[in-house]
SEMARFI-637370 format. One line per field, with one value per residue (C-alpha): residue number from 1; residue in three letters; chain; x, y, z. Coordinates in steps of 0.1 Angstrom, whole numbers, plus 5000, padded with zeros to 4 digits. Layout:
BEGIN
pos = [NUM  ...]
code = [ALA  ...]
unit = [A  ...]
east = [X  ...]
north = [Y  ...]
up = [Z  ...]
//
This chain:
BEGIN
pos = [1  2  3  4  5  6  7  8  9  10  11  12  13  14  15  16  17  18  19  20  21  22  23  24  25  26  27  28  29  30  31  32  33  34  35  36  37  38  39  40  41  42  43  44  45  46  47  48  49  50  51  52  53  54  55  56  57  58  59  60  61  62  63  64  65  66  67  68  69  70  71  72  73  74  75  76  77  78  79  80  81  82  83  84  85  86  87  88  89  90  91  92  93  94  95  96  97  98  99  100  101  102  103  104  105  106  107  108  109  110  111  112  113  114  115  116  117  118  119  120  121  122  123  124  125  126  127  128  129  130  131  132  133  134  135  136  137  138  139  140  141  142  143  144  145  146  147  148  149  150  151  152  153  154  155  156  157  158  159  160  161  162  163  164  165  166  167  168  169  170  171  172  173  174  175  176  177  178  179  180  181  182  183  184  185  186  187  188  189  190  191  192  193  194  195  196  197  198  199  200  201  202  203  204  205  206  207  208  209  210  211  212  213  214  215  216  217  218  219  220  221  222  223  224  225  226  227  228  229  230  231  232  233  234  235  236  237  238  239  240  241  242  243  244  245  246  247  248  249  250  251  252  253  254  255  256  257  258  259  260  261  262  263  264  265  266  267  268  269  270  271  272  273  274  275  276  277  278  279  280  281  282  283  284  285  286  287  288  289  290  291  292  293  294  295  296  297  298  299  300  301  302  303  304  305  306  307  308  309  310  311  312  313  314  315  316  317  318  319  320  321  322  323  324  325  326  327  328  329  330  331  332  333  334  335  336  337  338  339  340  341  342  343  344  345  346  347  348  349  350  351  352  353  354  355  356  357  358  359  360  361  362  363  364  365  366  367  368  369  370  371  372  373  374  375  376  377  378  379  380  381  382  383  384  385  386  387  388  389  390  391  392  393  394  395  396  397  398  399  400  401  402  403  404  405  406  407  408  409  410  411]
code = [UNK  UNK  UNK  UNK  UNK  UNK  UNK  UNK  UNK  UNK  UNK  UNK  UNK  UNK  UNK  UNK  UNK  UNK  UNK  UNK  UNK  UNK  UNK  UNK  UNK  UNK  UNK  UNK  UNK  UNK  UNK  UNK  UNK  UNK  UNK  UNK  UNK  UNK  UNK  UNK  UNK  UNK  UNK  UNK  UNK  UNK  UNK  UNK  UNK  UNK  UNK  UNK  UNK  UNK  UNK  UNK  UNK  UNK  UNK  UNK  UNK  UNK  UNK  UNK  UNK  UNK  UNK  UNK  UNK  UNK  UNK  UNK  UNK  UNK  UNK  UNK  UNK  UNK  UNK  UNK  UNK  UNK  UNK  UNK  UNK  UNK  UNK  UNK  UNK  UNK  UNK  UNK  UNK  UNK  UNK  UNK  UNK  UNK  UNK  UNK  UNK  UNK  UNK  UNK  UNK  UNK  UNK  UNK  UNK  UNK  UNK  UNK  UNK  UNK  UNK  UNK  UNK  UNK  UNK  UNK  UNK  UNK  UNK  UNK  UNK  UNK  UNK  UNK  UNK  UNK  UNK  UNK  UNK  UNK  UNK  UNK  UNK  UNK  UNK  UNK  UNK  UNK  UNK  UNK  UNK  UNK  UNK  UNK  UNK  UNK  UNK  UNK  UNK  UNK  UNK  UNK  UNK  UNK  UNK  UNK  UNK  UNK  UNK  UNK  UNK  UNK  UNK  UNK  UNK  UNK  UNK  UNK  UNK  UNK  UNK  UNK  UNK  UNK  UNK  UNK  UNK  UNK  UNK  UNK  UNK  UNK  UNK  UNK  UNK  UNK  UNK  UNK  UNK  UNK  UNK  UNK  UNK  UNK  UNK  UNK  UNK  UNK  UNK  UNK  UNK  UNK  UNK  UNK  UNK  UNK  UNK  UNK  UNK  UNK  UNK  UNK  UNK  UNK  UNK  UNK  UNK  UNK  UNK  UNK  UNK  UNK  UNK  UNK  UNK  UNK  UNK  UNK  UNK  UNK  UNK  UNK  UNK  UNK  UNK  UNK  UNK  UNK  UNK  UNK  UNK  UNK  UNK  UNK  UNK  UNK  UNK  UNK  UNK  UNK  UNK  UNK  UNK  UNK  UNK  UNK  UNK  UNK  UNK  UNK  UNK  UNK  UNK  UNK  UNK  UNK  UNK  UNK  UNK  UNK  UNK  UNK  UNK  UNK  UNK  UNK  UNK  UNK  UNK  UNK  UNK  UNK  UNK  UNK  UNK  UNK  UNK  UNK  UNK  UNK  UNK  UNK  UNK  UNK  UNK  UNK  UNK  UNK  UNK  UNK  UNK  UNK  UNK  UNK  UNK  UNK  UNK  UNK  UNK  UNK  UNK  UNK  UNK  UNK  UNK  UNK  UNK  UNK  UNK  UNK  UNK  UNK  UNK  UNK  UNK  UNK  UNK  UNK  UNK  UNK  UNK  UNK  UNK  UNK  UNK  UNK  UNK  UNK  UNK  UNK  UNK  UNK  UNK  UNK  UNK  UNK  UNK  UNK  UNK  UNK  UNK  UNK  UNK  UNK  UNK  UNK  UNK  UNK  UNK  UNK  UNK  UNK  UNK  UNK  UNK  UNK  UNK  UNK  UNK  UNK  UNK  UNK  UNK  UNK  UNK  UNK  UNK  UNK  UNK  UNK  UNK  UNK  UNK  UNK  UNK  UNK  UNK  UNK  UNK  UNK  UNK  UNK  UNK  UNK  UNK  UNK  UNK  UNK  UNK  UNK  UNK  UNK  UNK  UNK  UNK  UNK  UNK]
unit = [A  A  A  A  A  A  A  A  A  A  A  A  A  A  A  A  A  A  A  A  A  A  A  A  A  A  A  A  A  A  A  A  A  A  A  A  A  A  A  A  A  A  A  A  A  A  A  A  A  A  A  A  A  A  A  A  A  A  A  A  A  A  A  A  A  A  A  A  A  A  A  A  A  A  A  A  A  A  A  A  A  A  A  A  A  A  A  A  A  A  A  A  A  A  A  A  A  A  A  A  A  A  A  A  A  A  A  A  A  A  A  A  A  A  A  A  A  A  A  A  A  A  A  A  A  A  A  A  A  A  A  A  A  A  A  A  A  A  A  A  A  A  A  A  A  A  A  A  A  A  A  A  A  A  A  A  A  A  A  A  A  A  A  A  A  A  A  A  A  A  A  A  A  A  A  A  A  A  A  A  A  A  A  A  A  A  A  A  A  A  A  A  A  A  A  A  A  A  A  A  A  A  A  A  A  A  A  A  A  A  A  A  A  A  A  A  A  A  A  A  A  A  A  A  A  A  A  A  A  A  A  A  A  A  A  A  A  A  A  A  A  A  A  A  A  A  A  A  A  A  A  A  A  A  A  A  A  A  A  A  A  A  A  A  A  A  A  A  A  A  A  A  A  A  A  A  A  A  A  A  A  A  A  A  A  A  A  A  A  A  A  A  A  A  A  A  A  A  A  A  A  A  A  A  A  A  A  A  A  A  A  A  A  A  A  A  A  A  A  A  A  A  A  A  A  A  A  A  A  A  A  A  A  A  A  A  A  A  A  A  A  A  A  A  A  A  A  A  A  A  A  A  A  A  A  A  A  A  A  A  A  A  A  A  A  A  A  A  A  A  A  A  A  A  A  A  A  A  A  A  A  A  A  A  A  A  A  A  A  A  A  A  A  A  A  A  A  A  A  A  A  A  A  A  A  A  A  A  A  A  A]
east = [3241  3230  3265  3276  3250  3260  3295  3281  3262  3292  3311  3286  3282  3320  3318  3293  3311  3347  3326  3306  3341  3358  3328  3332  3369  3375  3382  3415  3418  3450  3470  3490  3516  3527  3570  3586  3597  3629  3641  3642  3655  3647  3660  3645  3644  3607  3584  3560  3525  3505  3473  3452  3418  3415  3379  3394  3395  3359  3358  3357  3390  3377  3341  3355  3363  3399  3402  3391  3416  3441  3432  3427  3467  3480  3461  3473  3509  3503  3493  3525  3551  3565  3560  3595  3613  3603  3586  3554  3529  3501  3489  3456  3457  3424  3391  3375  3345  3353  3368  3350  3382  3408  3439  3464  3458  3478  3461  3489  3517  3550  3551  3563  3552  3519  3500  3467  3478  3482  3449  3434  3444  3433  3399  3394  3396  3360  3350  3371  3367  3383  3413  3443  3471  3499  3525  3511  3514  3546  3554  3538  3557  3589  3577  3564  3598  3623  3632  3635  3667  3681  3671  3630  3608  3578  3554  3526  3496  3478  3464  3486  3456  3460  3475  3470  3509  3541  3547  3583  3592  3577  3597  3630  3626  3621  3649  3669  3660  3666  3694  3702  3681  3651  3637  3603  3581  3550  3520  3499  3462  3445  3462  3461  3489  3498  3498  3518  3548  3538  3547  3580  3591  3583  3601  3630  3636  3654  3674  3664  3633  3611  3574  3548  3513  3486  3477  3513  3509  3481  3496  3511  3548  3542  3535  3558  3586  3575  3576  3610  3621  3608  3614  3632  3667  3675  3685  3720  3723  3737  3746  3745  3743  3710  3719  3698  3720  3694  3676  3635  3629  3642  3677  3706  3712  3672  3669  3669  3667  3691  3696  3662  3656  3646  3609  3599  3573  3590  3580  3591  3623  3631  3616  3596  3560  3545  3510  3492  3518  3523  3563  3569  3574  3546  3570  3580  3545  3522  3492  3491  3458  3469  3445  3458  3475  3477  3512  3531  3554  3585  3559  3536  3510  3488  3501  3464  3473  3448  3435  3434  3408  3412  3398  3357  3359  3347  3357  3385  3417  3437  3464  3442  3432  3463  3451  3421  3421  3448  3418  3396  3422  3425  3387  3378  3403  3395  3353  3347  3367  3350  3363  3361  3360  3365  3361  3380  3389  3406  3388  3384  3345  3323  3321  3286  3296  3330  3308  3289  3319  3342  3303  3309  3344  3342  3313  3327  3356  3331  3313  3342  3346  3312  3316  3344  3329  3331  3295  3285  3275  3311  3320  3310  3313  3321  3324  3347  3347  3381  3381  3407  3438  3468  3490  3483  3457  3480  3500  3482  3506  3491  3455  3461  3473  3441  3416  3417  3398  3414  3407  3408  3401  3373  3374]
north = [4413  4414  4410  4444  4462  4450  4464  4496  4502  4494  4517  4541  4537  4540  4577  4588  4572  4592  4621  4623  4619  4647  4668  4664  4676  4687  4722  4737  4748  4766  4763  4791  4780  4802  4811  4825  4862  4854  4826  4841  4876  4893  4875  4905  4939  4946  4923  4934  4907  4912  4894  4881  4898  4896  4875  4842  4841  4844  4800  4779  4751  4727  4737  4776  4805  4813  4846  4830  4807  4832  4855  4828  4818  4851  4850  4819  4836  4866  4846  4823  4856  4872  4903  4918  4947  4944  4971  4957  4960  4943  4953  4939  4932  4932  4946  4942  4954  4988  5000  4993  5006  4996  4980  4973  4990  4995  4982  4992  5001  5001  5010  4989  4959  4949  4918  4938  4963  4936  4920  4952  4956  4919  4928  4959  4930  4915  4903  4898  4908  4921  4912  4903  4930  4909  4928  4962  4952  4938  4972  4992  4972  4994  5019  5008  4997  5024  5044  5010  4999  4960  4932  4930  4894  4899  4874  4870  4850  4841  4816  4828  4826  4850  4876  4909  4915  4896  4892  4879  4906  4928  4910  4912  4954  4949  4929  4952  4981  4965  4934  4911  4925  4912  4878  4870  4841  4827  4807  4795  4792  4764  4736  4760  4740  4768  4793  4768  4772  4811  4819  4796  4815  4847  4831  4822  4857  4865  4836  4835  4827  4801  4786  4767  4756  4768  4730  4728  4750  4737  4727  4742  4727  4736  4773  4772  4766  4788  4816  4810  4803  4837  4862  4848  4839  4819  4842  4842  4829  4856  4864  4900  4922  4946  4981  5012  5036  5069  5055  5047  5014  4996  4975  4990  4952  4957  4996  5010  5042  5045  5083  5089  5122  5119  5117  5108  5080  5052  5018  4985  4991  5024  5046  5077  5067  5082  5076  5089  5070  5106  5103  5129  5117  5126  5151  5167  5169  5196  5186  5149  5137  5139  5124  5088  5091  5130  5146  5167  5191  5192  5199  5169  5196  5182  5207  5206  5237  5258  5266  5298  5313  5335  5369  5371  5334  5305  5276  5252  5258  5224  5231  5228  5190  5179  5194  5181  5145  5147  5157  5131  5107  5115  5121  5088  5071  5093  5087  5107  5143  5170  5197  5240  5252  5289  5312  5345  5370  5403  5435  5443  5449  5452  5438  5421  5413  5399  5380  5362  5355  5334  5314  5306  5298  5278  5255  5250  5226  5215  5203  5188  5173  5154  5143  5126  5104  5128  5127  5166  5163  5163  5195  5232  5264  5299  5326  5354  5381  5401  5408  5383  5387  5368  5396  5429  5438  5467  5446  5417  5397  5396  5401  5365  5352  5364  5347  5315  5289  5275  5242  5233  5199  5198  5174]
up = [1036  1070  1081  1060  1073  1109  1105  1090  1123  1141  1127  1129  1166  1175  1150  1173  1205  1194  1186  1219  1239  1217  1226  1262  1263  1299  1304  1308  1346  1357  1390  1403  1428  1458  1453  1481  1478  1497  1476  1443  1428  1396  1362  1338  1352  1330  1315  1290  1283  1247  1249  1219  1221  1187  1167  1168  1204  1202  1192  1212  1226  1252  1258  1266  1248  1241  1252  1286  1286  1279  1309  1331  1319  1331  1360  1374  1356  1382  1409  1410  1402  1433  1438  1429  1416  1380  1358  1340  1316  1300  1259  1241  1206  1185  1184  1222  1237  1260  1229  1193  1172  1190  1175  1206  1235  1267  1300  1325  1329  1321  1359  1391  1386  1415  1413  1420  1389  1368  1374  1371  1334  1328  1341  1314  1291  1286  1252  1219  1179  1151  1130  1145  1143  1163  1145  1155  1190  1189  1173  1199  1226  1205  1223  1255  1259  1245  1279  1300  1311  1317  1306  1296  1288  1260  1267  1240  1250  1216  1191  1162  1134  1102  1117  1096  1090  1095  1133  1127  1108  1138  1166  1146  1146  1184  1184  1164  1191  1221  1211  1233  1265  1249  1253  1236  1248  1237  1249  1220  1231  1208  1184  1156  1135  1114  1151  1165  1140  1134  1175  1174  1152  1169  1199  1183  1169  1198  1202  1240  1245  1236  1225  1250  1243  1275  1279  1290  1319  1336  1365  1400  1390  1350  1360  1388  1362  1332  1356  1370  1336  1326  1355  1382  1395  1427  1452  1464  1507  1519  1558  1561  1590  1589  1583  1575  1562  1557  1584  1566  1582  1550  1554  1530  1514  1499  1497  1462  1474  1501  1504  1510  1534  1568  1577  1540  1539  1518  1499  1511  1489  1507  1478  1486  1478  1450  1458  1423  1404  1384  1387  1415  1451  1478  1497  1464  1449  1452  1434  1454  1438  1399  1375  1365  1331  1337  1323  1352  1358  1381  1411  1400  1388  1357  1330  1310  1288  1271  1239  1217  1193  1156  1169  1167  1163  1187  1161  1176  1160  1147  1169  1199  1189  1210  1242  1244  1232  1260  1286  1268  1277  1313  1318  1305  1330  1361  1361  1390  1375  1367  1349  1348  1311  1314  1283  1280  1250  1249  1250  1213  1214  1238  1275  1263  1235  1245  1278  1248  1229  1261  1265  1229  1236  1266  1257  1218  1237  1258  1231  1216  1249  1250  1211  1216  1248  1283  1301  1297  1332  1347  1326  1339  1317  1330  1298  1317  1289  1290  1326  1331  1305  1312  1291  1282  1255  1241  1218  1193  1210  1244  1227  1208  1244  1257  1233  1255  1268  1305  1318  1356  1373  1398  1429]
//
């Protein structure tokens, strides 16, 4: 008897022993390695990065959260990628903090790829929740990715658990959009079994890319190779003689821009340098300090619009919806703008009367402004009665034109 109970305690003990070890699991700590510009060109021409933020990254994998693990991946990912001519851009899936009903959400780009960009959209990332709408991001890459050209790599950083719709059937309609320029790649965070086989198979939709676990990367030479798998090419040794053609300080044999006018201020590939990112070169653009995510015109101008009122009325037409969730949008990413709401009407009525009226005007899209999330604070009013039309007021035409509400940004 005393025997039995002897082993019992034994086996007992060495339960608690295995237990105590699995509980101390060192934590996974990820080392970028430094790759030479020089020695490598680009293999893809964009990359495009989805990352889990969904609940499940929430729980815990080796005494850390897995959304940590995750960001710290792509960091040391960033870190160990040269800063080359690619086009990039980094997408959230799931339900995280900054945004309570987000689904997938687009942290920057697609734009020329920076490693300070980059880290800048990983930083907007900060806590995780929600379901986990894979799919809908792979879907969403669709678009991210329709007006790029060559060949692009869609890395997805994620723990593969009960995603909300079928992610395989997602990547084949990428697939079937961009064909054989598309590679897709995935890092499963966790041991998830069922993740495990639910992200190969995402990777093998393509037929070009391929599956790795983040415990696999953890290391200068493991990222090191990942990354040149991925992006990069060995450059060819070439001996050229330095020219510069249009003459901007950057050689013809690295110059993607090499008809560039004299006196323009150019990038180190010889591009003119488009300093607020709004598509529209510095020496072209007229409005040089464009909100970020602002659409311009030809001159680099933000075209903002306006909105238009039923006649006697201040209510916010649906048609004007558009315009101002767009000037939610760029107010929420620009925290410093302040904006000039400016009422008008036509001159049916009185001038007090009309004066009261473009008040009512101007601070009803104000209003719907501040509802939808824009600190009150960084909007002015000004009601302008009809002393300002912008067509005549002897046809209902121009009269239509003139019931208005103008917006203008404020330095």
């Amino acid at each position: 008897m005393k025997k039995k109970m002897w082993s019992v305690f034994v086996l007992m003990a060495c339960a608690v022993f295995m237990f105590s070890c699995a509980a101390k699991q060192s934590p996974l700590v990820f080392q970028p390695k430094s790759l030479p510009d020089a020695s490598f060109e680009p293999k893809v021409d964009n990359f495009l990065v989805i990352l889990d933020s969904s609940y499940s990254m929430k729980r815990p994998y080796k005494n850390q959260k897995k959304l940590s693990i995750a960001k710290a991946f792509v960091s040391s990912m960033n870190q160990t990628l040269p800063e080359l001519d690619f086009n990039a851009g980094l997408r959230s899936f799931g339900d995280y903090c900054k945004e309570a009903d987000a689904t997938t959400t687009m942290l920057y780009g697609m734009s020329r790829y920076t490693t300070a960009g980059l880290a800048s959209g990983l930083d907007q990332v900060q806590c995780a929740g929600g379901n986990s709408p894979l799919a809908c991001a792979i879907d969403a890459a669709k678009e991210d990715l329709k007006n790029v050209h060559g060949k692009t790599a869609l890395i997805i950083v994620a723990d593969g658990i009960r995603p909300m719709k079928n992610p395989v059937e997602a990547a084949n309609r990428l697939v079937d959009q961009l064909g054989n320029r598309v590679c897709i790649y995935s890092v499963q965070v966790g041991d998830d079994p069922d993740g495990k086989k639910l992200l190969e198979q995402v990777s093998a939709v393509s037929g070009c890319g391929f599956f790795r676990t983040a415990d696999s990367l953890t290391s200068p030479e493991s990222m090191a190779d990942f990354v040149k798998a991925v992006f990069l090419a060995e450059a060819p040794k070439r001996v050229v003689t330095p020219t510069d053609s249009d003459g901007d300080g950057v050689v013809d044999s690295i110059d993607r821009c090499p008809n560039t006018p004299r006196g323009v201020e150019v990038d180190r590939y010889g591009c003119p340098l488009d300093t607020d990112m709004d598509g529209v070169p510095n020496y072209k653009d007229k409005c040089p300090n464009t909100p970020r995510g602002a659409k311009v015109d030809s001159r680099g101008c933000w075209m903002i619009g306006m909105i238009h009122f039923d006649l006697d009325k201040a209510a916010i037409r649906s048609e004007a919806v558009p315009v101002l969730n767009n000037i939610v949008e760029v107010m929420k990413k620009n925290s410093v703008l302040q904006l000039k709401v400016a009422g008008h009407t036509c001159n049916i009525g009185s001038e007090i009367y009309n004066d009261k009226l473009s008040d009512e005007r101007a601070n009803a899209a104000k209003t719907y402004l501040v509802n939808h999330g824009v600190d009150e604070n960084r909007i002015i009013t000004e009601g302008y009665g009809y002393e300002s039309p912008i067509m005549s007021n002897d046809t209902e035409k121009g009269r239509e034109m003139n019931r208005r509400v103008e917006f203008t940004p404020v330095k």
